[in-house]
LOVEXTOR-473337 format. One line per 5 residues: for each residue x, y, z of N, C-alpha, C. Coordinates in nm, 2 decimals. Example, Ala and Ser with C-alpha at 12.3 -4.5 7.8 and 13.67 -1.06 7.14 Angstrom:
2
1.32 -0.57 0.78 1.23 -0.45 0.78 1.32 -0.33 0.78; 1.28 -0.22 0.71 1.37 -0.11 0.71 1.29 0.00 0.79 .
! end
This chain:
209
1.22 -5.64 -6.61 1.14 -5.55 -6.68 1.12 -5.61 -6.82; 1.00 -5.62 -6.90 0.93 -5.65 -7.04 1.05 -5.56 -7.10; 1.06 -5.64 -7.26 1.06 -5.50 -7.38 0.94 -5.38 -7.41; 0.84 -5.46 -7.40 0.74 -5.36 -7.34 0.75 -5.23 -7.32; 0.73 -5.27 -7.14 0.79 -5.19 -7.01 0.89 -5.10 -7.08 .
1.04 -5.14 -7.13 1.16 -5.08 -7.18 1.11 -4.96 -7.30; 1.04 -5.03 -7.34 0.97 -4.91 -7.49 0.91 -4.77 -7.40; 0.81 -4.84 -7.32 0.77 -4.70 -7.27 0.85 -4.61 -7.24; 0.94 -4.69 -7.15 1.04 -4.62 -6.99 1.09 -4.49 -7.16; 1.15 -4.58 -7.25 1.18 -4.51 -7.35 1.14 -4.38 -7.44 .
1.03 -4.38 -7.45 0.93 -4.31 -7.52 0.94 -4.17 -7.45; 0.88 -4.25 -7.28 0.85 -4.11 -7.20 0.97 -4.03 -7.17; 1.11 -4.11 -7.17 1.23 -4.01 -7.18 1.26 -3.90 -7.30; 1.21 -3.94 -7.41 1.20 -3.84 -7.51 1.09 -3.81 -7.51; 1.01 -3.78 -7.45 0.87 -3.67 -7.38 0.95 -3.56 -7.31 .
1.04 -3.60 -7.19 1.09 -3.55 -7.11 1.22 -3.45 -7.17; 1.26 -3.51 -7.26 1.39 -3.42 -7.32 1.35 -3.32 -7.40; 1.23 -3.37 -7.50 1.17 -3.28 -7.61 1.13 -3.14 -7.54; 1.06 -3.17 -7.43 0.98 -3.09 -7.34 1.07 -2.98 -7.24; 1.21 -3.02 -7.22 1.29 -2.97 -7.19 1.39 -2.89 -7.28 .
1.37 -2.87 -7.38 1.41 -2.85 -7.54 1.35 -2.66 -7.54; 1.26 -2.67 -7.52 1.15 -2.58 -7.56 1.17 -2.43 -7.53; 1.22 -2.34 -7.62 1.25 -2.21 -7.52 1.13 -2.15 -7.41; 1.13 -2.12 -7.30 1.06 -2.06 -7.25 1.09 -1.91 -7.23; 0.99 -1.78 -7.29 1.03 -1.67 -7.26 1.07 -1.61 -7.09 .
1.14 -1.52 -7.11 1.19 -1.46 -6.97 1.07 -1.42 -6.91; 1.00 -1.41 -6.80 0.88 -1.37 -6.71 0.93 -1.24 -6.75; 0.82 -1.12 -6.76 0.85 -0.97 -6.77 0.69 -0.92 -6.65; 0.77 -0.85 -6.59 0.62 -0.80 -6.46 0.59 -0.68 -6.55; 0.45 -0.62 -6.56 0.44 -0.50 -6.61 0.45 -0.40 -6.50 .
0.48 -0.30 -6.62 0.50 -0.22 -6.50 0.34 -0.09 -6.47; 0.36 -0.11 -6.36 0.21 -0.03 -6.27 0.27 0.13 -6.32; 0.12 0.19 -6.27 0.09 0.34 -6.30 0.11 0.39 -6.19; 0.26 0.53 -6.21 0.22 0.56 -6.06 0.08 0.60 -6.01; 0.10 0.59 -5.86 -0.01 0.68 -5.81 0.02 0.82 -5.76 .
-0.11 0.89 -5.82 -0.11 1.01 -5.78 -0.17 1.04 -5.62; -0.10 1.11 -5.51 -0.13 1.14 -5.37 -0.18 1.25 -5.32; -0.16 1.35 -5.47 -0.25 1.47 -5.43 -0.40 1.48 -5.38; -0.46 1.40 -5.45 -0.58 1.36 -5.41 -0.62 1.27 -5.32; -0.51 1.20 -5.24 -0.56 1.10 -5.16 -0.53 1.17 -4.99 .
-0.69 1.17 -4.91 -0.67 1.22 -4.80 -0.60 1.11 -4.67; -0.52 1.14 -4.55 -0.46 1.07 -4.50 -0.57 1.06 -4.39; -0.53 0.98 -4.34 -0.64 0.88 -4.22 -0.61 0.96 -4.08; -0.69 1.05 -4.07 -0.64 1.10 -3.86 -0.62 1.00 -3.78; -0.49 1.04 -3.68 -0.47 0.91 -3.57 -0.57 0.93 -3.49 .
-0.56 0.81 -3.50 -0.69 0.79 -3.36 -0.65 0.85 -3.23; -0.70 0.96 -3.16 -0.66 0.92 -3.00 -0.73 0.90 -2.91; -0.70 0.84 -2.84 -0.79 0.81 -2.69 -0.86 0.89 -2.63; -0.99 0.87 -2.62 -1.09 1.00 -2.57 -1.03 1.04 -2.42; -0.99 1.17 -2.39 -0.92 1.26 -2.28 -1.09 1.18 -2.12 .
-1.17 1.18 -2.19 -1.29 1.13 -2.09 -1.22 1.00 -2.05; -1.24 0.90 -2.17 -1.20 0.75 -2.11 -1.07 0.76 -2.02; -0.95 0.86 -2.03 -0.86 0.82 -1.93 -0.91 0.91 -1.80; -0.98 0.99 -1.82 -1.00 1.05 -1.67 -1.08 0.96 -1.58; -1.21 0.87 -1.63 -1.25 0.81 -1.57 -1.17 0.67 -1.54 .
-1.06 0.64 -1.61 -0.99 0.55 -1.55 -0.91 0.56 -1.43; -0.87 0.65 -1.44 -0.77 0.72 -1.34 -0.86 0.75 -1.23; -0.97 0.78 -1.24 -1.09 0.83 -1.10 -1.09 0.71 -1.04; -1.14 0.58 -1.18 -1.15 0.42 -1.08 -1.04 0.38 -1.01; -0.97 0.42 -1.08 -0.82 0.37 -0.96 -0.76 0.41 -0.84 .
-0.83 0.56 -0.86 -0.79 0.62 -0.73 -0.87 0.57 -0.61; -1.04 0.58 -0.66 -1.11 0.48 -0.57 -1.08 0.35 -0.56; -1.02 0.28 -0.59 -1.01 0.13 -0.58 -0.89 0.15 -0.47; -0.78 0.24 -0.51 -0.65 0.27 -0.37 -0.70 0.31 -0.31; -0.82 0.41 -0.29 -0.88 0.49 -0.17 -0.95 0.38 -0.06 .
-1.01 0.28 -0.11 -1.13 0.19 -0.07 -1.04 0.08 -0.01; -0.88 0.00 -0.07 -0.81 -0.05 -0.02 -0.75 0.00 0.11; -0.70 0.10 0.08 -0.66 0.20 0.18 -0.75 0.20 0.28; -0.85 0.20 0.27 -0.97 0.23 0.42 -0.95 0.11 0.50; -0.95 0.02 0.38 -1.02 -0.11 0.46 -0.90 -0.16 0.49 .
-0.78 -0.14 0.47 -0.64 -0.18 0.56 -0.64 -0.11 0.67; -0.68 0.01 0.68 -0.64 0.07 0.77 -0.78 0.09 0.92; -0.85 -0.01 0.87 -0.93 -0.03 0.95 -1.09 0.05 1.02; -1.06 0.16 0.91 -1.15 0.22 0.92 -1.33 0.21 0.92; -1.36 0.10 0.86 -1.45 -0.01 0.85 -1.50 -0.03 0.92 .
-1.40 -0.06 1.06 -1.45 -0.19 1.16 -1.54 -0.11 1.27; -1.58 -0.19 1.30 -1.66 -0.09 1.43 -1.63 -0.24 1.56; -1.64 -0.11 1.73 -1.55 -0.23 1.79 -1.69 -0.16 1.94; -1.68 -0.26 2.01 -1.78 -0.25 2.10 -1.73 -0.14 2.21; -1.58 -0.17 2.22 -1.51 -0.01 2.31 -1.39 0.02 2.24 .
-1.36 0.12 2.36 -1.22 0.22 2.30 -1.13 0.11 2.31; -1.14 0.04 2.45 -1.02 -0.03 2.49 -1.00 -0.17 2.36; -1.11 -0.22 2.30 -1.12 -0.30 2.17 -1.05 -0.24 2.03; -1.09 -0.12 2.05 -1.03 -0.08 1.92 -0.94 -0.06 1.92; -0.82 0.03 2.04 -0.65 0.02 2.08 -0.63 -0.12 2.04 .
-0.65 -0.23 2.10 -0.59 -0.34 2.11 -0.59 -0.40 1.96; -0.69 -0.41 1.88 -0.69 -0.39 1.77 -0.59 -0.30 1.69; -0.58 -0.18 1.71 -0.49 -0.12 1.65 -0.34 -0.13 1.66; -0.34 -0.20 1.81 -0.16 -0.23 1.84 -0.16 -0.38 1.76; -0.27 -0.44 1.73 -0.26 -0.61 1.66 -0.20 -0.53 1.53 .
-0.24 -0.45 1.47 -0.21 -0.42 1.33 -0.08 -0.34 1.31; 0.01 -0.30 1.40 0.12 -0.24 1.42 0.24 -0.31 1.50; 0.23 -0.44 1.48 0.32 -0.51 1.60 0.47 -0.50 1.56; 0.52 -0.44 1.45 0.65 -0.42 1.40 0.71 -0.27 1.53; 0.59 -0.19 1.57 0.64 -0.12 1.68 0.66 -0.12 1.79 .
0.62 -0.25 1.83 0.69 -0.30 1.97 0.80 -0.41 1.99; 0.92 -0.33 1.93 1.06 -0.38 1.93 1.16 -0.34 2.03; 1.24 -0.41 2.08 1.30 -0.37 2.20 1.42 -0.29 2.15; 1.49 -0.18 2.16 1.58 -0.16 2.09 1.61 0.02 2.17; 1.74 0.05 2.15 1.78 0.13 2.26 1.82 0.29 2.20 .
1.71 0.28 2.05 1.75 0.40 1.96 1.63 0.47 1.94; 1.65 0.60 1.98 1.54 0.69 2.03 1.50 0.76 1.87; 1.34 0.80 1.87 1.31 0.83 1.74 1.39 0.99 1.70; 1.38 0.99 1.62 1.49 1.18 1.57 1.38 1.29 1.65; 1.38 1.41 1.68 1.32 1.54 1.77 1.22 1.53 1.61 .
1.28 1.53 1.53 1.18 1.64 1.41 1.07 1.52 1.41; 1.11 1.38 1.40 0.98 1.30 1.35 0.88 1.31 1.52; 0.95 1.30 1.62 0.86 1.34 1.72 0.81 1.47 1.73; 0.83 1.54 1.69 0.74 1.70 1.65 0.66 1.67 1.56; 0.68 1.62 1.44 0.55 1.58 1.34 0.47 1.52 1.40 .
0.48 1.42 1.47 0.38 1.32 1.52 0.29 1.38 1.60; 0.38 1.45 1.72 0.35 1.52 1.87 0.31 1.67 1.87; 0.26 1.76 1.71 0.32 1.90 1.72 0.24 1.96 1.85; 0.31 2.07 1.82 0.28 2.15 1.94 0.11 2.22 1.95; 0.05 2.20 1.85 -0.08 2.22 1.82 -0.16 2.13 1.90 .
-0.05 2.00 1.95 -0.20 1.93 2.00 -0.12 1.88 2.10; -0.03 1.86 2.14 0.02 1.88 2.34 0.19 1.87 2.28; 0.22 1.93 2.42 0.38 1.88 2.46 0.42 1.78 2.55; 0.50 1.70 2.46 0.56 1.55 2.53 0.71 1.62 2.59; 0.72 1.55 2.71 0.83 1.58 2.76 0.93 1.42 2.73 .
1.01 1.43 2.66 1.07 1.30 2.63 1.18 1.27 2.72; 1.25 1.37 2.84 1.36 1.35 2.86 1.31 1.25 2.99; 1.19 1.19 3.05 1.12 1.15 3.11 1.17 0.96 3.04; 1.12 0.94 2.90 1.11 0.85 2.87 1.18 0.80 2.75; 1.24 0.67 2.67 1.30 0.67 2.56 1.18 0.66 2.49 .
1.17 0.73 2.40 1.05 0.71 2.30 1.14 0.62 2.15; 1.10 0.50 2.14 1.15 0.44 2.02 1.05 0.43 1.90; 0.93 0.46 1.91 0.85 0.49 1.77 0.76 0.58 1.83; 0.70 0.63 1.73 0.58 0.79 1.73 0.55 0.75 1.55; 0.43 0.77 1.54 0.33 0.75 1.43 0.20 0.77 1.46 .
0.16 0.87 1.36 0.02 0.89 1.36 -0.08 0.82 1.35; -0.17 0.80 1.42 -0.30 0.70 1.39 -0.41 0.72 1.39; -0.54 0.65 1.36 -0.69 0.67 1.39 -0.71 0.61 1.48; -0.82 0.68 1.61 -0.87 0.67 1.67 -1.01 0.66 1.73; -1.13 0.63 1.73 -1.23 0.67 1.70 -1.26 0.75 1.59 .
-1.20 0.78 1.47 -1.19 0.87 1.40 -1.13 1.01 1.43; -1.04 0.98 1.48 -0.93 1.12 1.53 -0.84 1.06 1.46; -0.69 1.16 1.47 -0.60 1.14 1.44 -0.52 1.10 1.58; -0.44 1.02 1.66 -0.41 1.07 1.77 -0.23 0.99 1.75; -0.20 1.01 1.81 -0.01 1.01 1.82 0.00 0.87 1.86 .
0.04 0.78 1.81 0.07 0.67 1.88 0.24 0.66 1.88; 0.30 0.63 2.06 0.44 0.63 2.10 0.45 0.51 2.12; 0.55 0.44 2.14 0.64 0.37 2.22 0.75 0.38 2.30; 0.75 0.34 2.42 0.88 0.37 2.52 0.93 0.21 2.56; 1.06 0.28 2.65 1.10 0.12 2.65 1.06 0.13 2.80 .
0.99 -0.02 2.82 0.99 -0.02 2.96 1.10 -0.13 3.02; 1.05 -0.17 3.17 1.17 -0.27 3.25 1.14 -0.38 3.17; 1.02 -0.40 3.13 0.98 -0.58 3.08 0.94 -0.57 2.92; 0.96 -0.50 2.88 0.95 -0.46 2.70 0.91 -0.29 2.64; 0.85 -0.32 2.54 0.79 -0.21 2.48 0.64 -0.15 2.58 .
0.60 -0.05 2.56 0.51 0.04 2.60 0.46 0.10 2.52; 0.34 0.10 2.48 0.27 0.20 2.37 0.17 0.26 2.47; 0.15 0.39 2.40 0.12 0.48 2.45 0.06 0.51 2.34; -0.06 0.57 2.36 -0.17 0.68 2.24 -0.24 0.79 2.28; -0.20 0.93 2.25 -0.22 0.99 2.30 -0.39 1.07 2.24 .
-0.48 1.09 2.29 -0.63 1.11 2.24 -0.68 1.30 2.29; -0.59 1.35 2.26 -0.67 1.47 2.31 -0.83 1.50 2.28; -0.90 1.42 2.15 -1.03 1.48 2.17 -1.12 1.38 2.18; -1.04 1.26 2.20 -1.11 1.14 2.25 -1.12 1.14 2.43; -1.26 1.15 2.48 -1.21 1.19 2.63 -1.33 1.05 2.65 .
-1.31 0.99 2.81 -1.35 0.91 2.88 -1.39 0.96 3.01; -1.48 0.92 3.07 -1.57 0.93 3.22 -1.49 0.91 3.29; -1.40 0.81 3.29 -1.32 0.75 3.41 -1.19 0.66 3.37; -1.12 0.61 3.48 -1.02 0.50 3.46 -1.07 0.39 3.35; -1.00 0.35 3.27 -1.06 0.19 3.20 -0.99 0.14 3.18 .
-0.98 0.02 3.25 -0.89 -0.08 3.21 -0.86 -0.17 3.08; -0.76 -0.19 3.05 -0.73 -0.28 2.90 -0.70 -0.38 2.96; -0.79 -0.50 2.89 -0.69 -0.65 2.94 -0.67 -0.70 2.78; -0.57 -0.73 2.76 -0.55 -0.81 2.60 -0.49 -0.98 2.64; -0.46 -1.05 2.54 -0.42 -1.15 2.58 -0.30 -1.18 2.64 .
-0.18 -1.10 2.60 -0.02 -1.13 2.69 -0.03 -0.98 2.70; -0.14 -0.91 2.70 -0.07 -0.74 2.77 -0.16 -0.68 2.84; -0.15 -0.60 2.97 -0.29 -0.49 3.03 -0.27 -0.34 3.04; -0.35 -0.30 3.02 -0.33 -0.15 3.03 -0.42 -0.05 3.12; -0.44 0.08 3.07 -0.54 0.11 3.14 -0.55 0.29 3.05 .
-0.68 0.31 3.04 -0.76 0.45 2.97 -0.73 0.57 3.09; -0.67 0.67 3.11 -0.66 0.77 3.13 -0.71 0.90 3.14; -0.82 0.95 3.21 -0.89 1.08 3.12 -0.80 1.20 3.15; -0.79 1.26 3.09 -0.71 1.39 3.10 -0.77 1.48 3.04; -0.79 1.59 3.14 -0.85 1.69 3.07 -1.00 1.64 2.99 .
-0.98 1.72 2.85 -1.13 1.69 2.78 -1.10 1.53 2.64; -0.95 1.51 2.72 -0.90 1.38 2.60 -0.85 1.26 2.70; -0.81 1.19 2.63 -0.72 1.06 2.73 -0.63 1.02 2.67; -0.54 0.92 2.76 -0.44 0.88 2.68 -0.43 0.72 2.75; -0.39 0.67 2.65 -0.38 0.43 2.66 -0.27 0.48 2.66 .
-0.24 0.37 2.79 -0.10 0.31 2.81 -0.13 0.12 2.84; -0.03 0.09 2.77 -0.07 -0.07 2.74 0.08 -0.09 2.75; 0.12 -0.21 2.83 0.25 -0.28 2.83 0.22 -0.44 2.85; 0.32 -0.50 2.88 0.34 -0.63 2.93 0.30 -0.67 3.08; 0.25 -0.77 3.07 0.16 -0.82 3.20 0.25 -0.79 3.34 .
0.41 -0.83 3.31 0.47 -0.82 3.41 0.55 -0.65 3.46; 0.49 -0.56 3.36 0.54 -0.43 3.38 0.48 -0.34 3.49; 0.53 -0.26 3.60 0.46 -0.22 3.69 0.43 -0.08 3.58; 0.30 -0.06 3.55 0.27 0.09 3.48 0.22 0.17 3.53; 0.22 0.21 3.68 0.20 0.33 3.74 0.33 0.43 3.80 .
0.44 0.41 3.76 0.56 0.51 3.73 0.54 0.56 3.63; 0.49 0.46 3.52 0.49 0.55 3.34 0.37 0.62 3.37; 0.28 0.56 3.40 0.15 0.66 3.38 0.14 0.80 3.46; 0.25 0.77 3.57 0.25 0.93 3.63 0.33 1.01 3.54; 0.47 0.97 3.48 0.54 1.05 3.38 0.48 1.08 3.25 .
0.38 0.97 3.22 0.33 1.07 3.13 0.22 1.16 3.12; 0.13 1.11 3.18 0.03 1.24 3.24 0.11 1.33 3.30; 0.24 1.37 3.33 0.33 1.49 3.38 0.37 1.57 3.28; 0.37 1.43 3.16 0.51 1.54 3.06 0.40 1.58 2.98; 0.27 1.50 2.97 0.15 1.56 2.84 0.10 1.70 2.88 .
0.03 1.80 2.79 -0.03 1.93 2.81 -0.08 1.97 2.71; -0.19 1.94 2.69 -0.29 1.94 2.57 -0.27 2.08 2.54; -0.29 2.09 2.42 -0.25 2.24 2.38 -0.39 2.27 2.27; -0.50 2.19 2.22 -0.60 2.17 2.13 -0.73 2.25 2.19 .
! end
C-alpha cells in the first residue's frame, strides 16, 4: 500500500471515530390520543343465510336419494320377471353363503310380517330374509340351505304370473310359481332337485294381503 493509500485509510478512520463521538438523542414515541368507543358502532356478525343451508341440505339429500336409486337398481328396466330376479340375486351374492345359522324369529317377522303371508320355517333352515324390490313391490327375499348349496326364495304376493316360468341363469335354474293373486322364485344350483322345496314352500306360504 502507497503513503497515499495510508493517508486516506487514515483520514477516513477519524471520519469514523468523530462520527461515532456524536451524542445521539434517546428515540421518544409520542404518545397517541385515547380513543373514544362511545361513539364507535360495532360491525354485526355475519351469518349464513338459514335459505343457503336449507337448500344445501335439500341437494344432498337428492344427490343420496338419486345414488340410492340407482344402486339399488331401480332404474333398470329388464325384459322379464325371471331377468330381473336374476339380476337382483347378481347384486346380493353375500346371501348365498353356506352356513348352518338360522336368521333370529324377530328379523324373520320383519321381513315376513304377518300382514303379507305366514312362512312356516320349521319346514326349512332359513339363513337370510331381507327385504327387496320387485317389480316395484316390496317382496321378502329368503335363503334356505339346500342338499347342493343356498336357495333363494322371493316371496311376491302382489306380483302374480299366468303360469309356471322357468329361470335359467348361468350356474343356477329355477322356476316362477303363481300362487294365488302373487308368486314366489325359487332359484338354486343346477344340481339341486327343487321340487321337494317348492312343495314346502308353497305349503308353508299363505298370503295374508
Amino acid at each position: 500500500m502507497t503513503d497515499e493509500q495510508n493517508m486516506d485509510t487514515r483520514q477516513l478512520d477519524l471520519k469514523i471515530a468523530k462520527a461515532l463521538q456524536i451524542d445521539v438523542p434517546e428515540l421518544v414515541m409520542p404518545e397517541l390520543p385515547e380513543i373514544e368507543t362511545d361513539n364507535v358502532a360495532a360491525l354485526p356478525a355475519r351469518k349464513r343465510s338459514r335459505k343457503a343451508l336449507w337448500f344445501a341440505l335439500a341437494a344432498s339429500v337428492v344427490l343420496a336419494t338419486s345414488i340410492s336409486l340407482r344402486m339399488s337398481d331401480m332404474f333398470e328396466t329388464y325384459d322379464s320377471l325371471a331377468e330381473e330376479i336374476l339380476a337382483h340375486m347378481d347384486h346380493e351374492p353375500y346371501a348365498l353363503r353356506v352356513t348352518d345359522i338360522a336368521v333370529p324369529d324377530d328379523r324373520l317377522e320383519r321381513v315376513v310380517p304377518a300382514s303379507i303371508a305366514r312362512f312356516d320355517r320349521d319346514k326349512s333352515l332359513i339363513t337370510y330374509a331381507q327385504p327387496c324390490v320387485i317389480k316395484g313391490k316390496t317382496s321378502p327375499h329368503l335363503v334356505i340351505q339346500g342338499e347342493h348349496g343356498p336357495v333363494t326364495i322371493i316371496l311376491m304376493p302382489e306380483v302374480g304370473v299366468a303360469e309356471t316360468t322357468p329361470i335359467e341363469g348361468e350356474n343356477v335354474k329355477g322356476v316362477i310359481l303363481p300362487v294365488g293373486d302373487g308368486s314366489i322364485a325359487i332359484i338354486g344350483d343346477r344340481e339341486e332337485q327343487l321340487a321337494p322345496i317348492q312343495k314346502n314352500v308353497v305349503d308353508s306360504v299363505m298370503w295374508t294381503t
